[in-house]
C-alpha positions as CSV (number, residue, x, y, z in Angstrom):
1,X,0.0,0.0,0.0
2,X,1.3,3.6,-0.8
3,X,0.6,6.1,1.5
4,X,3.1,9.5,1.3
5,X,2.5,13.3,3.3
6,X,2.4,16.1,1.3
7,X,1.8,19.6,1.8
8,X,0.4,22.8,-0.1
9,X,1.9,25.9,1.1
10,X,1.8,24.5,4.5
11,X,-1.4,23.0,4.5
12,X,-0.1,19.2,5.1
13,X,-1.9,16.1,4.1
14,X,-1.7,12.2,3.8
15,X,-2.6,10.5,0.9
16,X,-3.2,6.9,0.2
17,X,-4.1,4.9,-3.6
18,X,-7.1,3.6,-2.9
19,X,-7.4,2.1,-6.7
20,X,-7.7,-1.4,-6.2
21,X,-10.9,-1.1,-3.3
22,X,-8.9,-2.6,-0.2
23,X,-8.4,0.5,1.5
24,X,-11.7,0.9,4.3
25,X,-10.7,3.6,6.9
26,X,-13.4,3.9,9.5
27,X,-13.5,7.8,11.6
28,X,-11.4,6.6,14.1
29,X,-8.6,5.1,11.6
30,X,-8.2,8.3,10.3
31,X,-8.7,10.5,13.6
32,X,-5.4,8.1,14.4
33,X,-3.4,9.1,11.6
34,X,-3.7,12.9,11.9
35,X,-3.1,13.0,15.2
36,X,-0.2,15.5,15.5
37,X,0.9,13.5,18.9
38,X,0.2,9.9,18.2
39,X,0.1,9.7,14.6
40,X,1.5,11.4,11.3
41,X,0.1,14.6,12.2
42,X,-1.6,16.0,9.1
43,X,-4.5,18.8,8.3
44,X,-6.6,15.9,6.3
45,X,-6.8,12.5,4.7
46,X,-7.3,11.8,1.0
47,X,-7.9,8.3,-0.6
48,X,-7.1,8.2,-4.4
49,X,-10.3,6.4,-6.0
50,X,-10.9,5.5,-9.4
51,X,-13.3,7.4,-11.4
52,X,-15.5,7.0,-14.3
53,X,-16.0,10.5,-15.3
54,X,-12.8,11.8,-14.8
55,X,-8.9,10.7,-14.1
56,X,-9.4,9.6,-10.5
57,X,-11.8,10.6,-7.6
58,X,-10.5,12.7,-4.5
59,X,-12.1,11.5,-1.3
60,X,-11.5,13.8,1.6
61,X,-11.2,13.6,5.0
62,X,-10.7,16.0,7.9
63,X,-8.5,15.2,11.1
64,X,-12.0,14.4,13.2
65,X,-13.0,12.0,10.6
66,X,-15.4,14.3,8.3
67,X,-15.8,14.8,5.0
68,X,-18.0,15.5,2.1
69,X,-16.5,18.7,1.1
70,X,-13.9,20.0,-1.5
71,X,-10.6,20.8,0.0
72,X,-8.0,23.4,-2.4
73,X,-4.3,22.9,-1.6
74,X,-5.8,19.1,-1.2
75,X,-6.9,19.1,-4.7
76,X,-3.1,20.4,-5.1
77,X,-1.4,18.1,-3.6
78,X,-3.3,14.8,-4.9
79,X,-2.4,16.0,-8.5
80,X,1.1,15.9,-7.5
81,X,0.5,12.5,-5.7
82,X,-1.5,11.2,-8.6
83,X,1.3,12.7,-11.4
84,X,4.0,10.7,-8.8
85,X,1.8,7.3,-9.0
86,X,2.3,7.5,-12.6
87,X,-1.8,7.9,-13.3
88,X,-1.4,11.1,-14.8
89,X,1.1,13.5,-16.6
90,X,1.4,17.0,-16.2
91,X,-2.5,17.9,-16.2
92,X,-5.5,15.7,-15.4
93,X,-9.4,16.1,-14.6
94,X,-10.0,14.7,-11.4
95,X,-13.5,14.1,-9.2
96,X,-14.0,15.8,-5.9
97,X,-17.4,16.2,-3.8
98,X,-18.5,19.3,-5.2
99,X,-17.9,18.4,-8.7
100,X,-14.9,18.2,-11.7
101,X,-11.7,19.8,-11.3
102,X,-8.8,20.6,-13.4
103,X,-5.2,20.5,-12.4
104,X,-2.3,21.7,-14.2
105,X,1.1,21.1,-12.5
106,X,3.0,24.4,-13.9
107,X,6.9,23.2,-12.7
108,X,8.2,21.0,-10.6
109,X,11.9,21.4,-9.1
110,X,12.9,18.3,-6.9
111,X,10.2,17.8,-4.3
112,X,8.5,21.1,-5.1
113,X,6.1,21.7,-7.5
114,X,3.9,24.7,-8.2
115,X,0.2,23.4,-9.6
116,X,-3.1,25.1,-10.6
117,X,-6.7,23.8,-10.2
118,X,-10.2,25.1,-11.1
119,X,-12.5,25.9,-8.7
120,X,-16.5,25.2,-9.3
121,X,-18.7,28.4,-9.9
122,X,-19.3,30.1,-7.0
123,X,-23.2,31.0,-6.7
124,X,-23.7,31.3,-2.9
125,X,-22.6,34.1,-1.1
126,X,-24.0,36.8,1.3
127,X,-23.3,39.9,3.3
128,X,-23.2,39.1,6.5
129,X,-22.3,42.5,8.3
130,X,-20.2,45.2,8.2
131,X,-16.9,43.7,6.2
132,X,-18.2,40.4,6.9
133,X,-19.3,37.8,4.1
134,X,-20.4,34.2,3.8
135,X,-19.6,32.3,0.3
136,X,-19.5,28.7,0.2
137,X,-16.2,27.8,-2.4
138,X,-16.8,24.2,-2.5
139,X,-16.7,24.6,1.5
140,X,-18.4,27.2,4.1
141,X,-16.6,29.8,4.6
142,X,-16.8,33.2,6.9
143,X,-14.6,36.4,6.0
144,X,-14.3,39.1,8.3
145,X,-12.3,42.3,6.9
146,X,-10.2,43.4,9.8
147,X,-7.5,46.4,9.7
148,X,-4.9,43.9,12.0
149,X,-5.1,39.7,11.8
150,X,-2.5,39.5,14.1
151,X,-4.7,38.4,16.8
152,X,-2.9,36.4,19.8
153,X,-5.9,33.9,19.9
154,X,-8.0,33.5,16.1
155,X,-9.6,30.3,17.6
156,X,-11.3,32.5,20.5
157,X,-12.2,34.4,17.7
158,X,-13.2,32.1,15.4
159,X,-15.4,29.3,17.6
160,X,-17.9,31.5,18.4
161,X,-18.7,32.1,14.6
162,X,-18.0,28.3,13.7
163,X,-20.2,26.9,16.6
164,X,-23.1,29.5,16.3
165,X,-26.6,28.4,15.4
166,X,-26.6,30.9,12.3
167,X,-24.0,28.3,10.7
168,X,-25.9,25.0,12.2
169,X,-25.5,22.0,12.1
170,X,-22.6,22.1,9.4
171,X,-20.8,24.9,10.8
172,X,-18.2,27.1,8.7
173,X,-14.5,28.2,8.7
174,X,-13.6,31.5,9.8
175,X,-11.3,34.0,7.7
176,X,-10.0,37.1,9.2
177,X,-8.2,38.9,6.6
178,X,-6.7,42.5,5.5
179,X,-5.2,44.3,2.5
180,X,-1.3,44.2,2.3
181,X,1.2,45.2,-0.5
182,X,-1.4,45.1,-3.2
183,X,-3.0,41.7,-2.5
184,X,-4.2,40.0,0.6
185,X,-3.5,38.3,4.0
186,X,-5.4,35.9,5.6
187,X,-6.1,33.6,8.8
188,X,-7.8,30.4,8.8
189,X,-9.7,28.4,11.6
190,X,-10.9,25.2,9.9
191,X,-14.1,22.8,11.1
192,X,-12.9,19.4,11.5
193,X,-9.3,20.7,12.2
194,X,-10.6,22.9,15.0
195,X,-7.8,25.0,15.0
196,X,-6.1,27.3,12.5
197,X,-4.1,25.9,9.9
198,X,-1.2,27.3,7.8
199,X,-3.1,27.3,5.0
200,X,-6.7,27.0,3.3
201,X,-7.5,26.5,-0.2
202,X,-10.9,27.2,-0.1
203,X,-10.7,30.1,2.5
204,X,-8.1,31.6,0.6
205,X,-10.6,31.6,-2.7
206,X,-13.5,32.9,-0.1
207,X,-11.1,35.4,1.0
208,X,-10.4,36.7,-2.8
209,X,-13.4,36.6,-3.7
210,X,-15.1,38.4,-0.2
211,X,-12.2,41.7,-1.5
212,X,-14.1,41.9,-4.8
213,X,-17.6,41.8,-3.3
214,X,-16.3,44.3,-0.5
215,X,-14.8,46.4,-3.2
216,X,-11.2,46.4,-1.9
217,X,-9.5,44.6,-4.5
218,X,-11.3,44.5,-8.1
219,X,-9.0,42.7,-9.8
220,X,-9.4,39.2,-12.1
221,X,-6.3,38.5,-10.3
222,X,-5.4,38.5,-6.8
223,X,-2.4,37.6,-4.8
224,X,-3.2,36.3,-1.1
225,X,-0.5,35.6,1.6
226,X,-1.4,32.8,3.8
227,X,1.1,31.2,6.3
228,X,4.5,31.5,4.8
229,X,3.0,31.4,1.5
230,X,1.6,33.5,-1.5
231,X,-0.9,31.8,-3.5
232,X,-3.1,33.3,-6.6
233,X,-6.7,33.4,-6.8
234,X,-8.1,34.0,-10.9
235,X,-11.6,34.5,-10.9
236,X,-14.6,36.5,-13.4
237,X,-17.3,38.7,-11.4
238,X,-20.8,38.6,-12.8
239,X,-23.5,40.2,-10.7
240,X,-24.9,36.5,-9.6
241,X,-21.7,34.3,-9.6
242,X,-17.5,33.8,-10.2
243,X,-16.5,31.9,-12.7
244,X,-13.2,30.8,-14.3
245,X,-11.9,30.3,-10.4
246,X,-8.4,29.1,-9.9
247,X,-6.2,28.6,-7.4
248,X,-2.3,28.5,-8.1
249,X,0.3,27.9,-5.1
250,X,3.1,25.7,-4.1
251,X,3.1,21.3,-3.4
252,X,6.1,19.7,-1.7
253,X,6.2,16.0,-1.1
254,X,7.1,15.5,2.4
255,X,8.0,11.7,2.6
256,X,6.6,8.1,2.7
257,X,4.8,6.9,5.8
258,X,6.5,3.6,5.0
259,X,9.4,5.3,6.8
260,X,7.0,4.7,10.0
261,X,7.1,0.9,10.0
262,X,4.8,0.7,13.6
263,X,2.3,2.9,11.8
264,X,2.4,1.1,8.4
265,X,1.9,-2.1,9.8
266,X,-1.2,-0.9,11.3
267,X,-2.0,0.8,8.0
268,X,-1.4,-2.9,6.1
269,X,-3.6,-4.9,8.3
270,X,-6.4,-2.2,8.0
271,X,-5.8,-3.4,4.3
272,X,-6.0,-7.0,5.0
């Protein structure tokens, strides 16, 4: 069984081919293997399915066991993984929970690659107060526009707005962001993560996007700084919807969990 970490601008992830059908993880399996103290330590889970509408499926998982939704750098990093397995060259079409995606790996230089994907339409989003919007990119998101991010504690922040009935029962991620040398910065607290991560794909697309609708940025093109990283948000603004979303960033392939033989044991009897 192949199972490697990867991350997208510091957004980390495991990912395991899940071609052949042997591969069942149950919540707890992969509550195990995100740990950060007891097992890999990761941001999610992604199992490489086959696919007959596109390349290969993405099936996502958060650290708490969830999923159902559409996860960016993830869709970033499974290209990479999927180019590595040898399924796919350079570009492929690939089959996520809110739809098809596109991927593009741009260059690749050792264990770092940088790699574009499409995001679907975006068709849902609402003021939700004073510099504060609600757009679901594939998954909920919250943006607050805020002149300083630099909060000591975003997940007292955040959990109020993630937990609160308004959002119920699904929840949402929380974005504070602000303007900064032309393009954007942003914060992330993710559901299922419960904390803040590095990086979001989808929050860094909500966050874009939220500048446009607030009229701070009206660009087709928008840098956002996230984490130690600058990724690029493409999008066209019509009065009901984006379209011709993509996200653009950095992947690095962090290492085989087969280095980890008490933890791919485990992995291998899981597999039968």
């Amino acid at each position: 069984m192949i199972l490697r970490k990867y991350h997208g601008a510091g957004n980390d992830f495991l990912l395991a081919d899940g071609r052949d059908g042997s591969l069942c993880l149950t919540e707890d399996d992969v509550r195990r293997l995100c740990d950060r103290h007891c097992g890999f330590g990761s941001d999610g889970l992604m199992v490489l399915r086959p696919s007959d509408a596109a390349d290969f499926r993405m099936e996502f998982y958060n650290p708490d066991g969830s999923g159902g939704m559409m996860c960016g750098n993830g869709g970033r990093c499974i290209a990479v993984f999927a180019s590595d397995l040898g399924i796919i060259g350079d570009t492929c079409r690939f089959e996520a929970p809110d739809g098809i995606h596109e991927a593009a790996i741009l260059s690749r230089d050792g264990r770092d690659s940088v790699v574009r994907i499409s995001m679907r339409d975006v068709t849902q989003f609402h003021r939700e107060g004073p510099s504060q919007w609600f757009l679901d990119t594939g998954t909920r998101h919250y943006v607050r526009f805020c002149d300083d991010i630099d909060v000591p504690d975003l997940p007292g922040i955040a959990r109020p707005v993630r937990y609160s009935e308004r959002y119920a029962p699904v929840g949402v991620n929380v974005n504070l962001a602000c303007r900064c040398d032309g393009g954007l910065r942003v914060r992330t607290y993710e559901k299922g993560v419960e904390a803040e991560t590095l990086a979001c794909g989808t929050g860094i697309v909500a966050t874009a996007l939220a500048a446009r609708l607030e009229g701070l940025l009206d660009a087709d093109c928008i840098q956002v700084r996230s984490g130690f990283s600058t990724l690029t948000v493409e999008s066209s603004a019509r009065p009901d919807r984006f379209t011709s979303i993509r996200l653009t960033g950095p992947v690095s392939y962090v290492g085989d969990v087969s280095c980890f033989p008490a933890h791919f044991v485990y992995l291998q009897k899981k597999q039968g």
